[in-house]
N, C-alpha and C positions, 0 to 999 in steps of 0.2 A: 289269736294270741299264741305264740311259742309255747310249747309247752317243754319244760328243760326237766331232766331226768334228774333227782336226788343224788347227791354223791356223799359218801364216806365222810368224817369230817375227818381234818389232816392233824397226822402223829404227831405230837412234839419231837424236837432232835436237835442235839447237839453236834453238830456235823466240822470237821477240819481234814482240809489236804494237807496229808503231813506228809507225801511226799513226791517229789518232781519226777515226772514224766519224761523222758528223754526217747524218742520212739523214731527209725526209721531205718531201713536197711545199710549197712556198714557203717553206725553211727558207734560200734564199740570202739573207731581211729579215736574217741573224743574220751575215751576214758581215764587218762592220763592229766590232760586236762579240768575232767569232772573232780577227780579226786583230788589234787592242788586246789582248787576253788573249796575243797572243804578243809581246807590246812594239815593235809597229811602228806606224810615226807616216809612212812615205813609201815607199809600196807601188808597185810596178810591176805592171801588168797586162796579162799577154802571154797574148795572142788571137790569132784570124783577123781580115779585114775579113767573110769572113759571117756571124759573130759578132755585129760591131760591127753591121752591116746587119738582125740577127733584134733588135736592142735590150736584147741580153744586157751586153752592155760596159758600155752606159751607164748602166745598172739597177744593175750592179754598181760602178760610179763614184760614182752618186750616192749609193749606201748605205755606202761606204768614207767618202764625203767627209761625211757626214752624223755621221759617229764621228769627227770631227778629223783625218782621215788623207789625206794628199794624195798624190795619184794619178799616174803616167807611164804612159802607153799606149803598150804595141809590138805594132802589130797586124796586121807582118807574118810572123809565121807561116805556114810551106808544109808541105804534107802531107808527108812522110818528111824533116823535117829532114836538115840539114848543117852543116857548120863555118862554113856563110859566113850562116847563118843564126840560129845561136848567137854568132857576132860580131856582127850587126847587133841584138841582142838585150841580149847584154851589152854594148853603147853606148848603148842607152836606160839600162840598170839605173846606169852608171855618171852618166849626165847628172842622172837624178831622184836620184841618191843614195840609192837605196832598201835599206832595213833589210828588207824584205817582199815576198814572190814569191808574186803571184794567179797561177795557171794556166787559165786557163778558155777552155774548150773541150775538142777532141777530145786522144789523145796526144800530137799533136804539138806542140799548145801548150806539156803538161804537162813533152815531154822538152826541148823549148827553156829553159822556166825551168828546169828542172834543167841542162842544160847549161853557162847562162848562168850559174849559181850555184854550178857548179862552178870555173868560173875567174875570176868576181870576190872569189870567199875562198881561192880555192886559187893562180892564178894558173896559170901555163902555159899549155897548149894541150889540145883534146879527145883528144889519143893520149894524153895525159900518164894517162888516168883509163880510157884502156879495159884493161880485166880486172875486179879486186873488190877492194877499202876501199884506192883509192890516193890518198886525199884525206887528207892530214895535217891540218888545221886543219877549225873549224866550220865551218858553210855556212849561212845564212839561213834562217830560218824560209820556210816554200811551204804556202799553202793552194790545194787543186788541186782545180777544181770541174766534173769534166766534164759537158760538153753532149750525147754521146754515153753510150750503154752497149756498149762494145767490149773499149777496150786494157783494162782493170785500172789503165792507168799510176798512176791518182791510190793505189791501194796498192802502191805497189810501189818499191825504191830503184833502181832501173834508168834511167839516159836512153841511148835508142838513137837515139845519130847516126852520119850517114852522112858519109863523106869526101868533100867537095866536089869532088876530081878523080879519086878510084878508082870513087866509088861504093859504098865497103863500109861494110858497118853496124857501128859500134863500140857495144858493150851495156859500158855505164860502170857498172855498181855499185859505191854506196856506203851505208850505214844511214846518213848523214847527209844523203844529199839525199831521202830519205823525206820525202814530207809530213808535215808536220806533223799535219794536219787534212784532210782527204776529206770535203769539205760536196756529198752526193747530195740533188738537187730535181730530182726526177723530172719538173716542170713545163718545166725548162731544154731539155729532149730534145723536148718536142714538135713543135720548129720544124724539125725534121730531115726535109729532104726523104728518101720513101720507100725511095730507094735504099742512103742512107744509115745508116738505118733498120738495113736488111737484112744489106748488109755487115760493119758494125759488130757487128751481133747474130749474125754468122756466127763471128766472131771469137771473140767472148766464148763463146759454145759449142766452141768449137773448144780455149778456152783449158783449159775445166774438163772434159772427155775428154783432152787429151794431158798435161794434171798430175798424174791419176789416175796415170799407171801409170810413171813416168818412173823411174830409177835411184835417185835423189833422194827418191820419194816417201814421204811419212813417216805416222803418224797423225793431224799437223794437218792436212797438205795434202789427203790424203784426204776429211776433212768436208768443207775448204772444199769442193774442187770435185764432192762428190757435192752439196752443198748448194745450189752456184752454181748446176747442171744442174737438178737439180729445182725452181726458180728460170726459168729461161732456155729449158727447150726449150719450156712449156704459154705463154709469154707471147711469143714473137719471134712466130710468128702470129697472134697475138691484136694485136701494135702493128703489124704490118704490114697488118694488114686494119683495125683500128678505130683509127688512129694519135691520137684524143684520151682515149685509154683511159688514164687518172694509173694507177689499182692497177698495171696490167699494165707501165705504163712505171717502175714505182718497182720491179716486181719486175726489171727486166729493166738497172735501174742496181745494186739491189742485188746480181746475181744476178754483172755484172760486176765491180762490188767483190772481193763470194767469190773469185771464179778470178783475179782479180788477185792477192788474199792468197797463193790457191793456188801460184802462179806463183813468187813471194817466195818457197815453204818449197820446193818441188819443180821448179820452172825446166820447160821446156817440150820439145819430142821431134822426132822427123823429119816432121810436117808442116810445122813452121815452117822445118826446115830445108830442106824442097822448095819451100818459097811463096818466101822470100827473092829465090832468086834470079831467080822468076818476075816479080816486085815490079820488081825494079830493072833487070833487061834489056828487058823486055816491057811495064812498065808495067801489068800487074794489080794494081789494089788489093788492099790485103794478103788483107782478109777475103775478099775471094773466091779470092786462090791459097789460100791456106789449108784453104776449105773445099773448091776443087777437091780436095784431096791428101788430106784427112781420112778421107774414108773406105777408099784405099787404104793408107793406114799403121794404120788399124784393122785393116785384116785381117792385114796383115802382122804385127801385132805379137802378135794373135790364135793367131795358127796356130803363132808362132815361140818364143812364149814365155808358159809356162804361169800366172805370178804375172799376166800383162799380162789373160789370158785371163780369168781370175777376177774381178778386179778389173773389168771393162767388165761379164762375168757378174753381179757385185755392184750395178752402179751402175744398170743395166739396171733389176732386179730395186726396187733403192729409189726408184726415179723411176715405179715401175707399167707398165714399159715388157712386164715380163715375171712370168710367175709363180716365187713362192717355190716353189721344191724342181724346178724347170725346169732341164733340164742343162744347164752352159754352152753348148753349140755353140748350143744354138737359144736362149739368153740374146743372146749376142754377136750373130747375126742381127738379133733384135726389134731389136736398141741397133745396127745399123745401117740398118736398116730407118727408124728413127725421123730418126736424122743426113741420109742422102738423101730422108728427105719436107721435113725442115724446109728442105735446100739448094734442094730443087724451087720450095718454097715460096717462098724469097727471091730465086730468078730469076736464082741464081749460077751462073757456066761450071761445065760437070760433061767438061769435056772438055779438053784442051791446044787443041786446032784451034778450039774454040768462045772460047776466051781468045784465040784469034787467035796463039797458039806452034807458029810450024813446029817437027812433030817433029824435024825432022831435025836442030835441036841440043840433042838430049836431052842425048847424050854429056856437053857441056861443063855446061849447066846439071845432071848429076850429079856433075860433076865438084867443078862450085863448092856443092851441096846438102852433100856431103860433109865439106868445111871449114866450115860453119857450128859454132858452139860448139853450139846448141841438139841437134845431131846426137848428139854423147856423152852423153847422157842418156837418149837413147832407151834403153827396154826391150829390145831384139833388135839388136844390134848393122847397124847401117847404113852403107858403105862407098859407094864408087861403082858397085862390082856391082848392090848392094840400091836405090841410088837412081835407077839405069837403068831397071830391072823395076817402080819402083812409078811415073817419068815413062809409060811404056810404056803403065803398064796407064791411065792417065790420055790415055791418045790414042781408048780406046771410046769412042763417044758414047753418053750417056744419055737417056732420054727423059723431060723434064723435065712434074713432074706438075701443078706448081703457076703462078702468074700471074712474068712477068717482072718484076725489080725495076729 
């Protein structure tokens, strides 16, 4: 008689694609197009200026205006948005009077038009929307085309802004400010200088390991982000070493689409909620606190909690990282073994002192890790005890294996 192994019983979930996929190398010709099929006639197009300066902007100007649709450019965009940058955003969308929200660029583009389209249909202020579905009316259609492969943002209903005088990051979800449409051209990412590169592609691996195992996670989220990682981890060193590599960069847009979705059905765990606050006192970019933390919240969730344990054992196991019928402990090792080569690889801090974070206020930045939302979803319960011991264990220096990004 077969003898079949017990399995987990499966999560309930409420699961929808809320938004189209459009994915292939110089598929941004179609964007003119894509946007008429959502009936807009006067698009805003909110970028960066290095954007505007890579000739992205204007590629994507002339092919909007080439389909009847006239264009307003806001193309001041800053990396971790704020309210004062979602107000100067939603004063361009109100001046062009636009029915239509391009996002293009990295997230922060993507959560600026979201933002901004949050309170040109909704009205109020950005507190008005931080929590989940507090937008009573429609919201404009948004085609989100990023020029990175990092955030997921372009699948995802989330914009995360920051309070222009606190400093904290408000995670606004609504299924209406969902894109519409997710146009990946893998051609768009080549202009990414290397560090960029790297970070970003730290992130998005980082996103599809801590979606896996989250409170939240469910049967969809699961694909996505086993899907996204086997995806993401053979390709971030392959665009970091051969950065005009199209398959490897289209695998590594697609791969952050996946754990974007992932993210949408499962939400995210205590590495994001230790990067945060490295992010916005310290100034680390995200992807690299991120990936600073990742592999000590791996272990911690490893050790602490059996379903977390399996699951990283599974993902291990379907990415080749480890062999079938290989017992967890040395499953989870391989799958972090692989996480600090790829980090090595991208020449990200493996250390608090090497991000330049005196330890000595771990205390407060566990204190403020703690209060993060992303925190209650973790797998293993994380307080400000648990986020002391995992800042802590991030003050070892590593010996990084691979080229600095």
């Amino acid at each position: 008689m077969m003898h079949v192994a017990p399995t987990a019983p499966l999560t309930p979930f409420d699961s929808s694609v809320r938004t189209r996929l459009v994915f292939g190398a110089g598929e941004l010709r179609k964007v003119g197009d894509l946007a008429k099929g959502l009936g807009g006639t006067r698009a805003l197009l909110v970028t960066d200026r290095g954007i505007v300066a890579a000739g992205h902007a204007g590629r994507t100007m002339d092919l909007l205006a080439g389909a009847g649709i006239a264009v307003t450019v806001f193309d001041g965009v800053r990396e971790n948005p704020t309210t004062a940058d979602v107000a100067a955003c939603l004063a361009a969308a109100r001046a062009g009077r636009a029915d239509i929200f391009i996002g293009l660029g990295g997230g922060s583009s993507m959560d600026t038009a979201k933002g901004a389209n949050f309170i040109l249909t909704n009205g109020g202020e950005m507190k008005d929307y931080w929590g989940v579905g507090k937008a009573t009316r429609p919201m404009l259609p948004l085609i989100a085309i990023p020029t990175t492969a990092g955030t997921g943002s372009e699948c995802q209903s989330a914009a995360l802004i920051a309070d222009e005088a606190t400093h904290q990051k408000m995670a606004c979800l609504d299924p209406k400010a969902a894109a519409r449409i997710a146009l990946l051209d893998p051609e768009l990412t080549v202009s990414q200088p290397r560090r960029v590169t790297a970070v970003t592609g730290i992130d998005a691996i980082a996103h599809a390991v801590e979606t896996l195992v989250t409170r939240k996670r469910n049967a969809v989220s699961e694909m996505y982000s086993s899907e996204a990682f086997k995806l993401l981890a053979p390709a971030l060193p392959r665009v970091i070493g051969f950065p005009g590599d199209i398959d490897a960069r289209g695998r590594m847009s697609l791969g952050a689409a996946f754990a974007g979705i992932a993210i949408e059905n499962s939400m995210l765990g205590a590495a994001h909620s230790a990067a945060n606050p490295l992010t916005a006192h310290h100034g680390v970019v995200h992807g690299a606190a991120v990936g600073l933390m990742l592999p000590h919240v791996v272990r911690f969730n490893a050790t602490g909690d059996p379903g977390a344990r399996a699951a990283y054992a599974a993902l291990a196991v379907a990415s080749g990282i480890a062999v079938s019928g290989e017992d967890e402990a040395s499953a989870v090792r391989a799958l972090l073994a692989r996480i600090e080569a790829l980090l090595d690889h991208a020449g990200t801090p493996r250390s608090l002192a090497e991000a330049g974070v005196d330890p000595a206020g771990i205390p407060d930045l566990a204190a403020e890790a703690a209060r993060q939302w992303t925190a209650t979803f973790n797998p293993r319960p994380a307080g400000v005890a648990e986020f002391i011991a995992l800042y802590t264990a991030a003050t070892v220096p590593r010996v990084a294996a691979g080229p600095k990004a």
